[in-house]
N, C-alpha and C positions, 0 to 999 in steps of 0.2 A: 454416550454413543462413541465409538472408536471412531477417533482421528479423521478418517476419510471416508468413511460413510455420509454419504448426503439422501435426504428422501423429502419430498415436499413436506412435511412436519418441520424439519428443523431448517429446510430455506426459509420457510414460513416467521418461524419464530424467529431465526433473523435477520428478518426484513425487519420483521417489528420490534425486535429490541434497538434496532439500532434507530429504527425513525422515532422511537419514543427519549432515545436517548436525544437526538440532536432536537428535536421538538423545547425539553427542557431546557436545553442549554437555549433557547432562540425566547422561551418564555422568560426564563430568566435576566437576558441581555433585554427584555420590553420592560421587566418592573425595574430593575435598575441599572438608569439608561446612564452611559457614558462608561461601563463595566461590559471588560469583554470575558466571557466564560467559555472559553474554547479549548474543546477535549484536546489533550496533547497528549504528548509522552508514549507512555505504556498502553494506555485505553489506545489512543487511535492506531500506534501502531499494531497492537492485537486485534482491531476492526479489519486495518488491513490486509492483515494475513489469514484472516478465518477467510474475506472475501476471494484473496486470490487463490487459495487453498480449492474454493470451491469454485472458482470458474476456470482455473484452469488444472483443477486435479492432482492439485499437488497434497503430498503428505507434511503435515510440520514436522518442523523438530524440534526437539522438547526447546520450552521458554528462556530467553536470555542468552541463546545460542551466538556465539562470539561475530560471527560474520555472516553467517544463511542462518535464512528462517524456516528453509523449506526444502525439500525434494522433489523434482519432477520422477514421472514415470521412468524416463529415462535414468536416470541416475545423477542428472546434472545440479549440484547445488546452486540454488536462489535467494539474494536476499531480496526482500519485499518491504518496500517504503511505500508510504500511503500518508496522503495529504487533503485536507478540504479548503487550505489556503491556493494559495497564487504567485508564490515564488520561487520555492525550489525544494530540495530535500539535502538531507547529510549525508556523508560517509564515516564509517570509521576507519576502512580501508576498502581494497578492494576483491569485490565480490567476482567467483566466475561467473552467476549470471543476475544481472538486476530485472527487477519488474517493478515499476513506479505505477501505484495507482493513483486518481483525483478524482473527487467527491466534489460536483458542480449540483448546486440543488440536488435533487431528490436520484441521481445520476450519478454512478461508477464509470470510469473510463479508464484505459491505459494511458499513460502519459508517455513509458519508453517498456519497451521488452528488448533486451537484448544480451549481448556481452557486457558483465561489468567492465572488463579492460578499456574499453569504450568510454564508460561516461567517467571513470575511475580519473583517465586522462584531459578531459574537459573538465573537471574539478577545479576550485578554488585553491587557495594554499590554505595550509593548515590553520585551523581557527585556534581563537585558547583552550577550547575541550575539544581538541585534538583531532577534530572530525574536519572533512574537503566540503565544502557548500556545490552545488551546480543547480543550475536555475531549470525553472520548467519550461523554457523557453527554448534552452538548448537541448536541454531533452527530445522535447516535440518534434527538433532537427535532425537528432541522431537516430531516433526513432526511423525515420523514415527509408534510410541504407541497413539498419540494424540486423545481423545477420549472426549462428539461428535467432530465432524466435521462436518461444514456449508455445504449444499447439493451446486455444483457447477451448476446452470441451463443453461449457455452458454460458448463457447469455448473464453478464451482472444481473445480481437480485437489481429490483429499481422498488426504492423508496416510498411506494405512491401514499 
């Protein structure tokens, strides 16, 4: 199915690939308890962009893309970080526009939409793999003057 096509079939389907995904991963941290099996990397950050692709209408751009993940309607470049943890996300530099998703239980939420230049600047210093840290915390702060903001055109799938 190209890129930006959405239709109830494939929100459907992924609702459910991804609740069946983190389901395993919650089965597997009960059989073998003190073992944390939590999707990172590539997986979650590709959960996050299919989801912000589809609630707020953006086109991607092709995989591994150096600094944006995405297209808005407009023409404005987006990178899109996406997290089910509770403390922050990375940069590798910076983006013209961010959009931070989190994954709370069975719940998508935005955490910041806005200008990268923004959170670019509330960044950490440089780590050893070269990337700025900033916490979700401050995010949730800048969020709230963040100015534009990606117009939202559907409600997050929700996990049920």
């Amino acid at each position: 199915m190209p890129n930006g096509v959405w239709d109830e079939r494939r929100l459907a389907k992924m609702r459910t690939l991804i609740r069946q995904l983190y389901a395993v991963v919650s089965e597997l941290e009960k059989e073998f308890e003190g073992r944390r099996f939590t999707p990172d990397g590539h997986l979650v950050g590709s959960i996050g962009e299919v989801v912000a692709a589809y609630a707020f209408g953006l086109k991607l751009l092709p995989a591994s893309n150096e600094r944006h993940d995405a297209q808005a309607e407009d023409g404005t470049l987006v990178q899109i970080k996406f997290t089910a943890g509770t403390r922050g996300v990375s940069l590798y530099g910076e983006p013209v526009h961010l959009l931070v998703l989190q994954l709370t239980g069975n719940k998508f939420g935005t955490i910041y939409n806005g200008p990268g230049t923004t959170a670019w600047e509330s960044c950490g210093r440089v780590q050893k793999n070269s990337q700025r840290r900033v916490s979700l915390s401050v995010l949730r702060r800048l969020d709230d003057g963040a100015n534009p903001k990606l117009p939202q055109v559907r409600e997050f799938p929700v996990l049920d």
